[in-house]
C-alpha positions as CSV (number, residue, x, y, z in Angstrom):
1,X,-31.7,-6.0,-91.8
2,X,-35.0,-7.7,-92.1
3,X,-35.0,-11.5,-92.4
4,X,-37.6,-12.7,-95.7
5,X,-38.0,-16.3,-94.8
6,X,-39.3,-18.9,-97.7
7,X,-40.7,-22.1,-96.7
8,X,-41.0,-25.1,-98.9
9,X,-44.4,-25.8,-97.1
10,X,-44.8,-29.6,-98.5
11,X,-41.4,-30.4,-97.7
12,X,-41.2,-28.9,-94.0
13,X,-45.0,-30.5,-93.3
14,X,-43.1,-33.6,-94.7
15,X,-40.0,-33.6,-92.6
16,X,-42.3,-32.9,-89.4
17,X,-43.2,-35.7,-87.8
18,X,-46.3,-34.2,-86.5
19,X,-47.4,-32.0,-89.5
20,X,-47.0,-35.3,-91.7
21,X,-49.0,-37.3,-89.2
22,X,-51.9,-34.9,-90.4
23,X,-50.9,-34.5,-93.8
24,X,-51.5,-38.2,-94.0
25,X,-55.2,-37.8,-93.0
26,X,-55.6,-35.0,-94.9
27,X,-53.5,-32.6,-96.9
28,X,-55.3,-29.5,-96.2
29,X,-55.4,-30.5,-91.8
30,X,-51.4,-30.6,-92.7
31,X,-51.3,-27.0,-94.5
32,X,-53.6,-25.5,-91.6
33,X,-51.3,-26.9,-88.6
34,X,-48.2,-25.5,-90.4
35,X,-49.9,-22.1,-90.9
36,X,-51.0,-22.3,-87.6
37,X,-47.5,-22.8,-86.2
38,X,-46.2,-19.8,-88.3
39,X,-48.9,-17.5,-87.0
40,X,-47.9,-18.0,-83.5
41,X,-43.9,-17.5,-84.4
42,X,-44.5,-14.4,-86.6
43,X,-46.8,-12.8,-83.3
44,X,-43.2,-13.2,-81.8
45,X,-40.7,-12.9,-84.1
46,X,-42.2,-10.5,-86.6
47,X,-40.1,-11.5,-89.7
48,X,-42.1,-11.6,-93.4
49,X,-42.6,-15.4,-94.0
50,X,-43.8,-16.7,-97.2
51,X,-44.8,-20.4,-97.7
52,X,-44.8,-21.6,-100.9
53,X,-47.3,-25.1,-101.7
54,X,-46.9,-27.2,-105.1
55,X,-50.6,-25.5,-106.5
56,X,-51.4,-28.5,-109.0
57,X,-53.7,-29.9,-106.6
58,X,-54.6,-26.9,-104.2
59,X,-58.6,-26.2,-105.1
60,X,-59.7,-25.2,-101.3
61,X,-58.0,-21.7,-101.4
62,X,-59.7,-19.6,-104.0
63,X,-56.4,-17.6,-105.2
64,X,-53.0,-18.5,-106.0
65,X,-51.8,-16.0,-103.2
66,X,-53.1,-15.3,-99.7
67,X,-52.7,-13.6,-97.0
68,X,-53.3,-15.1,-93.4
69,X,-52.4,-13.4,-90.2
70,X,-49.3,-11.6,-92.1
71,X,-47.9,-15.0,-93.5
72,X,-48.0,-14.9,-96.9
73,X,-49.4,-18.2,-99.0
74,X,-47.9,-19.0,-102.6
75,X,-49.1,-21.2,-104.7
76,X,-46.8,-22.4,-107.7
77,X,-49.3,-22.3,-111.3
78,X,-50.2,-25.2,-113.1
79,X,-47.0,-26.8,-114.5
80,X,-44.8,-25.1,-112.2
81,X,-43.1,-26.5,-109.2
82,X,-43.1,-24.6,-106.0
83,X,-39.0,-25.6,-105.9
84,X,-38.9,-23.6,-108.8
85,X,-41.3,-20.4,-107.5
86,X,-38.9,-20.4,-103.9
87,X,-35.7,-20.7,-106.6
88,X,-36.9,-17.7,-108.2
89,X,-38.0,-15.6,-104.9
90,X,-35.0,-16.2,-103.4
91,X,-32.7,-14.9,-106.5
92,X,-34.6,-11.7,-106.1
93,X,-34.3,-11.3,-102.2
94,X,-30.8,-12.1,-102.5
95,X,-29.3,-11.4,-99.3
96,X,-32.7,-10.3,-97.8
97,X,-33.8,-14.4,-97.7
98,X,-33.7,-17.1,-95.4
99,X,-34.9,-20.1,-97.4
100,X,-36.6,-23.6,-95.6
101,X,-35.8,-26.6,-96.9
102,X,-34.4,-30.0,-97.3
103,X,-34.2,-30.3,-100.6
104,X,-30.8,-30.0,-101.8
105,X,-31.5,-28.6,-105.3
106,X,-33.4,-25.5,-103.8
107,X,-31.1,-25.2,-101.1
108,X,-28.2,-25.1,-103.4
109,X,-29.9,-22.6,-105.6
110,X,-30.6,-20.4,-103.1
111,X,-27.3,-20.6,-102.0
112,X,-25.4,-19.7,-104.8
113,X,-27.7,-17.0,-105.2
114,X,-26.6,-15.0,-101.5
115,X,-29.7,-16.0,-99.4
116,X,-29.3,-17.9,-96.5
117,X,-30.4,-22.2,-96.3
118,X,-31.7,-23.8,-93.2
119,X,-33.1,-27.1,-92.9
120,X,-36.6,-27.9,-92.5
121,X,-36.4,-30.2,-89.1
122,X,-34.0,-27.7,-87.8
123,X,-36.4,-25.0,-88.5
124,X,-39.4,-26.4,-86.9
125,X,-37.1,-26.9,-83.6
126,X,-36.3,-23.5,-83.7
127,X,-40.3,-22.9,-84.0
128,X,-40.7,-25.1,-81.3
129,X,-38.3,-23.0,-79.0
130,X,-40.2,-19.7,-80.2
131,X,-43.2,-21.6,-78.9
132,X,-42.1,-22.5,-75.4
133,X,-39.9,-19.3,-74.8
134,X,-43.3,-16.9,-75.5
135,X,-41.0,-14.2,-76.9
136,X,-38.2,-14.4,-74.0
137,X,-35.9,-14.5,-76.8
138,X,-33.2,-16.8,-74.4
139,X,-30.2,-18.5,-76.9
140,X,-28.6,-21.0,-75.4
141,X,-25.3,-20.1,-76.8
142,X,-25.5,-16.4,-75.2
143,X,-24.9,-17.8,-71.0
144,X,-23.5,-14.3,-70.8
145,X,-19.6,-13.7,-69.1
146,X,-16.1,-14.7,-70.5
147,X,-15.2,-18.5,-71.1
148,X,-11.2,-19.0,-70.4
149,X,-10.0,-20.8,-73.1
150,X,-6.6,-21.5,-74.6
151,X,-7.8,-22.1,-78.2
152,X,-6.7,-19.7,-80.3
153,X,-8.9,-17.4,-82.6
154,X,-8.3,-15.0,-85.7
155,X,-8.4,-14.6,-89.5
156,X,-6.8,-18.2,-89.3
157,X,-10.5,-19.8,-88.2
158,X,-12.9,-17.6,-89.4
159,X,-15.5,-18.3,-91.4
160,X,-16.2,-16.4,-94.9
161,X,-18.3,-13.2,-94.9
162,X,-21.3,-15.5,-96.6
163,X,-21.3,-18.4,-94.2
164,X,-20.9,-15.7,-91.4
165,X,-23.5,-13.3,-92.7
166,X,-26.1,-17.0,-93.4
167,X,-24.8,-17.9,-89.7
168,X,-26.1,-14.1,-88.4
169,X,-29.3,-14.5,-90.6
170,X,-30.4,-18.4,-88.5
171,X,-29.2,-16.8,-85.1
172,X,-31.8,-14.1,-85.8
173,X,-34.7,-16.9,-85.8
């Protein structure tokens, strides 16, 4: 199954301590570095990513949608929050969505409606390891071999199908 990640771009370039450090001289140096970023992870990854922007103040790109090196950019019309535009995209992926952000009213809305949350400082470390790994695609949790262990697994200590399938959905990054 293909992975549609949403990214609450203000809120991620916010969280970052590097993108805000930009964003503070200047919003637009903020938007490039995070598109930037998602370039290089989508030229190793190759999931559809779509970063949505709050559009009330967005006059340097000429359309409310663009396309840049396969990441697609939203940006929410006038009187519309981009919390609600990811609310709504994520309600039609469903299942199909992987949703960025920290804010806890979009993250709760997406999942109630089936798609998958992460949060935006543990998504850009996850970038960060895409970065250094150059597509190696090494997880520190998969050393490889069997792990004695006396604890004892089953239905008992599983997690439900939705945290497990959301679970699946952020290994996949």
């Amino acid at each position: 199954m293909s992975i549609h990640i949403i990214i609450d771009g203000y809120n991620l370039i916010r969280q970052s301590s590097s993108l805000s450090l930009l964003d503070h001289q200047n919003m637009q140096l903020g938007r490039e570095a995070l598109i930037d970023l998602l370039v290089k992870y989508k030229r190793i990854k190759h999931h559809k990513i779509t970063v949505v922007f709050d559009g009330t103040n967005a006059v340097s790109f000429s359309s409310r949608r663009d396309y840049i090196s396969g990441i697609e950019i939203k940006f929410s019309r006038f009187g519309e929050s981009a919390d609600l535009v990811i609310k709504k995209m994520a309600a039609g992926e469903k299942e199909k969505a992987l949703v960025v952000s920290s804010d806890r009213d979009v993250a709760d809305s997406a999942y109630l409606s089936g798609a998958a949350v992460i949060g935006s400082i543990e998504f850009e470390k996850k970038l960060e390891m895409a970065a250094y790994s150059d597509g190696a695609g090494f997880d520190d949790e998969n050393k490889g071999g069997w792990v004695p262990t006396t604890k004892k697994k089953g239905p008992s200590r599983r997690l439900p199908k939705k945290k497990r399938r959301s679970k699946a959905k952020i290994k996949k990054l």
